[in-house]
C-alpha positions as CSV (number, residue, x, y, z in Angstrom):
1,X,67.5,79.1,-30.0
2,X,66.1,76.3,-31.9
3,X,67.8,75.6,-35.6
4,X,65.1,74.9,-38.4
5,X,64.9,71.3,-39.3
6,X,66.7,71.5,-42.6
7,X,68.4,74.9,-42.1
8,X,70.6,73.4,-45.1
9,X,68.2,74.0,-47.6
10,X,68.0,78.3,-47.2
11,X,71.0,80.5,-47.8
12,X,71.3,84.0,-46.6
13,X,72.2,87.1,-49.1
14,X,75.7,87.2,-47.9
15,X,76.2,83.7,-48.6
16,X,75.4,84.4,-52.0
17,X,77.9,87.3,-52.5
18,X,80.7,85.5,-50.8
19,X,80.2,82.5,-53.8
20,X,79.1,84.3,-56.7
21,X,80.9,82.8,-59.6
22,X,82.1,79.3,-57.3
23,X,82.0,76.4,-59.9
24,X,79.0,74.3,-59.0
25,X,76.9,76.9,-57.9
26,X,74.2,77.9,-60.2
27,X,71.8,80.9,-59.5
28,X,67.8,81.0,-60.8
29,X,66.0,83.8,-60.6
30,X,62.5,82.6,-60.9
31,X,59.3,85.1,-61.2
32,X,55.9,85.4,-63.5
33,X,58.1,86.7,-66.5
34,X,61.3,88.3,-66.5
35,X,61.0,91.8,-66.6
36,X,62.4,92.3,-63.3
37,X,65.5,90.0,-63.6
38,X,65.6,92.2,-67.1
39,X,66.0,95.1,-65.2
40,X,68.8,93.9,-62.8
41,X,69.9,90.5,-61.3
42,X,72.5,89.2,-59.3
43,X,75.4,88.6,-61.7
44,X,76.0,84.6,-63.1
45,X,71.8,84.3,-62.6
46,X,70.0,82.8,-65.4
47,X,65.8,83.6,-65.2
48,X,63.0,81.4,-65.8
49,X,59.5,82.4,-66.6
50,X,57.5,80.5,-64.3
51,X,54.3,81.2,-66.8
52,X,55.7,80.2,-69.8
53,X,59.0,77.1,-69.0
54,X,58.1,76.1,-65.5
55,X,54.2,75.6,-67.0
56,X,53.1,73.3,-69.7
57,X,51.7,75.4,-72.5
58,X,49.4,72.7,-74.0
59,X,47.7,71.3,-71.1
60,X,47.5,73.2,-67.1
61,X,49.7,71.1,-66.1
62,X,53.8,71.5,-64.7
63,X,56.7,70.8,-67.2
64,X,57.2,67.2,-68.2
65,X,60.3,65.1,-67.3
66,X,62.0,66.0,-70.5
67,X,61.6,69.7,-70.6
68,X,62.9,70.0,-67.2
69,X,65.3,68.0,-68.2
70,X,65.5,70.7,-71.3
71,X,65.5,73.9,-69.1
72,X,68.0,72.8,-66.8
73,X,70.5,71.2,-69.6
74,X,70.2,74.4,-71.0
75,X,70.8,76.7,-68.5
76,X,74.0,75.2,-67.5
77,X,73.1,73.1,-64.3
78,X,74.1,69.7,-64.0
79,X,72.2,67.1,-61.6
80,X,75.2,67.4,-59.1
81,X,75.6,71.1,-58.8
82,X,74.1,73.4,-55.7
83,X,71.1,75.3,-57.3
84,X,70.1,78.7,-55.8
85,X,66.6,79.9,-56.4
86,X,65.8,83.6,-56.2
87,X,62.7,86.2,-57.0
88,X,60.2,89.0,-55.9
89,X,57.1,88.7,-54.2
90,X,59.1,87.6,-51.4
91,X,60.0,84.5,-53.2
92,X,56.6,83.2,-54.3
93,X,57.8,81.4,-57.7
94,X,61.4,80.5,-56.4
95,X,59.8,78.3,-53.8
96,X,57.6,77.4,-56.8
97,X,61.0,76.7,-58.7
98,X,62.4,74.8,-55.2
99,X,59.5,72.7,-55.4
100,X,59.9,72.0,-58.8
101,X,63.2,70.7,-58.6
102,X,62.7,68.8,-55.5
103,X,59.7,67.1,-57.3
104,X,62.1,66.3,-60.0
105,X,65.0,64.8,-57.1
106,X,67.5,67.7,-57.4
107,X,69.5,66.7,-54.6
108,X,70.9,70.2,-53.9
109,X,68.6,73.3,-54.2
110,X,68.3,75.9,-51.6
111,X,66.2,79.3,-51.3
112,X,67.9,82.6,-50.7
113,X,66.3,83.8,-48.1
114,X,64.3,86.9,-48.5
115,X,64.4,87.2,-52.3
116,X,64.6,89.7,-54.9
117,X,63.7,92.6,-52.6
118,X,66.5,91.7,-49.7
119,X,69.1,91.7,-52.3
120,X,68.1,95.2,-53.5
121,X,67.3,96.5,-50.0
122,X,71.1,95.7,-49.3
123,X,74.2,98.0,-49.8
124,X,76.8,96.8,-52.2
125,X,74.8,94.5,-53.6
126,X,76.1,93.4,-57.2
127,X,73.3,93.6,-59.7
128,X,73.7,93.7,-63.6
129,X,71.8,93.7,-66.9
130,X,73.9,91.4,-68.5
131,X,72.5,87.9,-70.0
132,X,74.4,85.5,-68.0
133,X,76.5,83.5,-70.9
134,X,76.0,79.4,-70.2
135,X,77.2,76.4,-71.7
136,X,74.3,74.0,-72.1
137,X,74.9,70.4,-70.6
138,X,73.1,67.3,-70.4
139,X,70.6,67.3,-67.5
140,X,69.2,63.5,-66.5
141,X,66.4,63.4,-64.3
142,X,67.0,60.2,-61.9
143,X,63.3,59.7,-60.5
144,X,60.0,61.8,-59.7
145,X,58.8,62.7,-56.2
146,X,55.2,62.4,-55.8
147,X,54.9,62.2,-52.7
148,X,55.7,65.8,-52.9
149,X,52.6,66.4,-55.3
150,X,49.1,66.9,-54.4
151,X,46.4,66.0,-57.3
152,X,42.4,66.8,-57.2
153,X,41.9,63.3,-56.4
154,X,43.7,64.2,-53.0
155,X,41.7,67.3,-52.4
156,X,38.0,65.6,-52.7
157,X,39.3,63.0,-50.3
158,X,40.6,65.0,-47.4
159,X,37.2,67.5,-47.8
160,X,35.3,64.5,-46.9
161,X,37.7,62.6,-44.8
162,X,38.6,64.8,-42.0
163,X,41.8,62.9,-41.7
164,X,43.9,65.0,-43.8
165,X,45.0,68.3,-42.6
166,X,44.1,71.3,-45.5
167,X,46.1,74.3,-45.5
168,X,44.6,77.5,-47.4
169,X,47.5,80.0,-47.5
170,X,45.6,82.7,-49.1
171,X,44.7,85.9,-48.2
172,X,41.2,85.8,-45.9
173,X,38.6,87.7,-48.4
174,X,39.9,84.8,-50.7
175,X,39.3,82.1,-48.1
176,X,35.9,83.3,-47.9
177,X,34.8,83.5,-51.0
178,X,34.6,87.5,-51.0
179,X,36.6,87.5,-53.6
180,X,37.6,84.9,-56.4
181,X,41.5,86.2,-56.9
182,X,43.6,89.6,-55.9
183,X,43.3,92.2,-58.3
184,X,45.1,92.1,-61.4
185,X,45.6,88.6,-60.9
186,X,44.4,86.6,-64.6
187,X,43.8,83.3,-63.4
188,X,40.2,83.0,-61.8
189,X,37.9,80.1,-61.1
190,X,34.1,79.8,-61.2
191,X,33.2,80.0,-57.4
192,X,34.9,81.8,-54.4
193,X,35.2,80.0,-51.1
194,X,37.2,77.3,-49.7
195,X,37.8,73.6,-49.4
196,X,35.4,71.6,-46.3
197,X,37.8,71.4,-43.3
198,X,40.6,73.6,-44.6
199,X,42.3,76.2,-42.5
200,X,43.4,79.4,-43.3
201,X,46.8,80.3,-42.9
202,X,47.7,83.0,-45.0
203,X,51.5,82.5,-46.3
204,X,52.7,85.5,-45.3
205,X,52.1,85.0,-41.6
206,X,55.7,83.0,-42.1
207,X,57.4,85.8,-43.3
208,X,59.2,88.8,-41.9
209,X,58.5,92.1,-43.4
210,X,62.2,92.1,-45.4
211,X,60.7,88.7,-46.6
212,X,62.8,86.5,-44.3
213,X,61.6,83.4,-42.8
214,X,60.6,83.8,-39.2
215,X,62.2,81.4,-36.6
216,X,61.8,78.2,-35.7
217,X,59.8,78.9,-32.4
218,X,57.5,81.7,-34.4
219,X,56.2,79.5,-37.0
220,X,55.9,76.9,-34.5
221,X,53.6,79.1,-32.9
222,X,51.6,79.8,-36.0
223,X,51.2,76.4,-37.4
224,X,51.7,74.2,-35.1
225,X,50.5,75.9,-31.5
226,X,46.4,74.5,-30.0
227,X,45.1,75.7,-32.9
228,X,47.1,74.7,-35.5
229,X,48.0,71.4,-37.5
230,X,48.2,68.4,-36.2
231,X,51.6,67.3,-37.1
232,X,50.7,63.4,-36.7
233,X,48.5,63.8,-40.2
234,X,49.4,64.0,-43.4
235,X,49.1,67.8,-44.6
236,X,48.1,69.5,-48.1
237,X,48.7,73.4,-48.7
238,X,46.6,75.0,-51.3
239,X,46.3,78.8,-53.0
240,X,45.1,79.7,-56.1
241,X,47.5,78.5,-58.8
242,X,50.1,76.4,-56.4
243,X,53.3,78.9,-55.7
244,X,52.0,80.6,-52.8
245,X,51.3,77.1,-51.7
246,X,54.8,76.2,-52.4
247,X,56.0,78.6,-50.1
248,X,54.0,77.0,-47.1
249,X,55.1,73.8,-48.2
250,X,58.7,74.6,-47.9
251,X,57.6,76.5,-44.4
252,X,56.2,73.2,-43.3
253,X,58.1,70.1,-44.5
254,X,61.9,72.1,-44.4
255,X,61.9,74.4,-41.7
256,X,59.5,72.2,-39.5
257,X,59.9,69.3,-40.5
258,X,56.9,68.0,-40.8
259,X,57.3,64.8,-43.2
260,X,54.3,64.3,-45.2
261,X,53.3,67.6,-46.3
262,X,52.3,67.9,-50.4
263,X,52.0,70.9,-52.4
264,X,48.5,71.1,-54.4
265,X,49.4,73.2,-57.3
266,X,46.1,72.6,-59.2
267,X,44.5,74.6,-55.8
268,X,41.7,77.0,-56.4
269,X,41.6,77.7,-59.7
270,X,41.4,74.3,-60.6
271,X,39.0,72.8,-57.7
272,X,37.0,76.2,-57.8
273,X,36.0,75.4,-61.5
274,X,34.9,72.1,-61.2
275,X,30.9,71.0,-61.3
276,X,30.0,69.6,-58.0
277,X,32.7,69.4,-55.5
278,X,32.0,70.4,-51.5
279,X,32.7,74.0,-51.1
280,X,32.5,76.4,-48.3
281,X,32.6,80.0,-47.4
């Protein structure tokens, strides 16, 4: 069988229990608040709240430089250690977290693969309620990947350019416009629909149903078969607020391999909103 193109970059659950508590390796446990790494985590994790320290809370925007910088000083991690990111909804803000991290040239993160719910769904599986105790270090952040980054500028110019492949990877009634954002989801924008040109791919067609990547040849298949993507061109994945986006980012440019392939993390709410842009339904 085919290997994924960076298969260094994903860790299985066992692969975590085998190094809990190895110096150098630091755990994350990323999801929309922490009530659920409250409730039990894998033991040495630290959480972050992707709503409130992976998000700017003055402007929409991600973190700066110096708060990551901040969060990661103070959670222990040093520029040189391997970073493990975790969480529920089958990893949604981890690979929100991974993308994070990567964007701020982390040179060693890696996604366990199949989240939150794998761990649990696992026997023996160490969980606690304990605050994992750190010592805060001094985090440098060496340079920024943009390249990694899509901005709205980006968006308006593959709608009208054709040349850019758009990758919508939410769920279809959102694609269409039927509705503007799943229920009990808060943030909304004005119009429903989708970018001109885009192609829906809904993230969890890469997924199995414990939450693990499929292989190699499957998401091939799905992305990249007569139908698909063209490889060749330079890709952008969107959703509604960026982390289910992630996800399909991480799909395409690390398990694929496909090399220029951004994450758009303003995606729908923000282009949805805006006065004037192309939309379709």
């Amino acid at each position: 069988m085919r290997t994924y193109a960076h298969p260094e970059v994903l860790v299985e659950t066992e692969w975590v229990r085998q190094n809990l508590g190895r110096p150098g390796v630091r755990l994350v446990e990323i999801d929309l608040d922490t009530q659920a790494y409250e409730a039990g985590h894998i033991p040495g994790s630290v959480a972050f709240n992707w709503r409130y320290q992976l998000q700017d809370q003055v402007q929409r925007d991600i973190i700066s430089v110096l708060d990551f910088e901040k969060l990661a000083g103070n959670a222990g991690i040093l520029p040189q250690d391997t970073v493990i990111v975790y969480g529920d909804n089958h990893n949604w803000f981890a690979a929100y977290g991974f993308w994070l991290f990567k964007l701020y040239d982390h040179a060693d993160v890696r996604l366990m693969n199949g989240g939150r719910n794998k761990w649990l769904g696992e026997p023996d599986r160490p969980l606690t309620v304990q605050s994992t105790k750190v010592n805060p270090v001094t985090y440098r952040v060496a340079q920024v990947h943009e390249e990694f980054r899509a901005r709205l500028s980006d968006a308006l110019d593959a709608a009208t350019s054709g040349e850019v492949n758009l990758v919508d990877v939410r769920t279809p009634d959102e694609f269409t416009g039927k509705i503007i954002a799943p229920a009990g989801m808060t943030e909304t924008a004005q119009r429903g629909g989708h970018i001109p040109g885009a192609r829906n791919v809904p993230w969890n067609f890469a997924v199995n149903p414990d939450g693990t990547f499929k292989s190699v040849d499957e998401l091939s298949a799905i992305y990249l078969g007569p139908q698909g993507i063209d490889p060749s061109k330079e890709t952008i994945a969107y959703c509604r607020i960026g982390e289910r986006s992630s996800h399909t980012w991480f799909v395409l440019h690390y398990l694929l391999g496909m090399e220029d392939v951004r994450n758009y993390d303003g995606s729908w709410t923000e282009y949805g909103s805006l006065i004037g842009v192309p939309i379709e339904k």
